[in-house]
C-alpha positions in Angstrom: 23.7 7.3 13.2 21.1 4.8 14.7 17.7 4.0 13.2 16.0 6.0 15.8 18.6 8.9 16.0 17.3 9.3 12.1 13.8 9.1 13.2 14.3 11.9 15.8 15.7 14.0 13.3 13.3 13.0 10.4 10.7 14.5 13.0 12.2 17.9 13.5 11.2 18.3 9.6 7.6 16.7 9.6 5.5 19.6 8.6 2.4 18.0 8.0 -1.2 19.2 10.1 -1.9 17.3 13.4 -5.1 15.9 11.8 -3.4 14.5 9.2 -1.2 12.3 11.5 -0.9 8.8 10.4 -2.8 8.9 6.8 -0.5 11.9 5.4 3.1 9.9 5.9 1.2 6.9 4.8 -0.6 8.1 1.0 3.3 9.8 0.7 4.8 6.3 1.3 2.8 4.7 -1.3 3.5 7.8 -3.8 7.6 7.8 -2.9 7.6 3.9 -3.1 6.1 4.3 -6.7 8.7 7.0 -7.8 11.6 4.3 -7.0 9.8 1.5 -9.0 9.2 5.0 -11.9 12.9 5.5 -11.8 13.6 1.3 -12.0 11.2 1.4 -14.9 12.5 4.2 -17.2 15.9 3.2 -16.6 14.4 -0.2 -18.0 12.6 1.6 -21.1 15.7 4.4 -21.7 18.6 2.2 -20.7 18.0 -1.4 -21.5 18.1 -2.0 -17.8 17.3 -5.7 -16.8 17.0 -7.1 -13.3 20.6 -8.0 -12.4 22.2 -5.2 -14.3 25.0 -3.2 -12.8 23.6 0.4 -12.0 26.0 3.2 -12.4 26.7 6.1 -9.7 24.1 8.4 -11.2 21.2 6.0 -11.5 21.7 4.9 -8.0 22.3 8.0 -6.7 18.9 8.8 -8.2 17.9 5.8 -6.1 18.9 6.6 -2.9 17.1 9.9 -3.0 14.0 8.2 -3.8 14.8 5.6 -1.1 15.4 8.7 1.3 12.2 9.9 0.8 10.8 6.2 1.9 12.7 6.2 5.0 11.6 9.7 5.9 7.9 8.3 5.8 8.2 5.5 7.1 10.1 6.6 10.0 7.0 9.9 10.7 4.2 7.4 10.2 6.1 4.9 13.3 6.5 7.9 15.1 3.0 9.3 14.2 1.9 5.6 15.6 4.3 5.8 18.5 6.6 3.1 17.1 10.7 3.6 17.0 12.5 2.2 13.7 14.4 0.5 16.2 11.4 -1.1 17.3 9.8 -1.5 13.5 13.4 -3.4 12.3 13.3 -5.8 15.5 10.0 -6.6 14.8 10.7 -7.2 10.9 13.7 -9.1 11.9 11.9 -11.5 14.5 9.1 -12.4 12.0 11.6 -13.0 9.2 13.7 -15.4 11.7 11.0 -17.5 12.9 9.6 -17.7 9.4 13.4 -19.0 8.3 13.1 -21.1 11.3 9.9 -22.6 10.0 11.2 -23.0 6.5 8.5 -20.8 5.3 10.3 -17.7 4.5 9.1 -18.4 0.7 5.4 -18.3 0.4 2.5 -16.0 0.6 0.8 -14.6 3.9 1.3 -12.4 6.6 0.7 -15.1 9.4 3.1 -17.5 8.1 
């Protein structure tokens, strides 16, 4: 399946009010970006997790839901601002390779 093939099925299930276009997918992005860093953090706290740690098949199956969620969101608030993930990912990838071009892919900024 292709980034935008997910999009156009991720829409079909984007039950959200017409006014609410655009702020709705993005306040639930914010809140499903948190519960992946919640599940990262109680795995630290219950599990002695630590940032290199090998994750077991539960904990990231636990993950990729979370992380499903994200790409749901993100891919309704593109389409909510008439952007394909296709589009989004070139993007994303065009910045990052002129930044590595520039040797400034470390660094603070969004004009970089």
């Amino acid at each position: 399946m292709t980034l935008d093939e997910y999009q156009a099925r991720a829409r079909t299930t984007a039950l959200y009010p017409e006014h609410a276009r655009v702020l709705y997918p993005a306040l639930k992005l914010a809140g499903e970006a948190g519960e992946v860093t919640e599940k990262l953090g109680k795995l630290m706290r219950d599990e002695g997790y630590r940032a290199g740690d090998h994750l077991g098949e539960a904990q990231k199956e636990a993950l990729a839901k979370e992380l499903g969620d994200v790409l749901w969101y993100v891919a309704n608030l593109a389409a909510d601002l008439g952007l394909t993930l296709e589009e989004v990912g070139e993007r994303n990838l065009a910045k990052l390779a002129s930044r590595q071009a520039r040797g400034v892919l470390g660094g603070s900024g969004d004009d970089r």
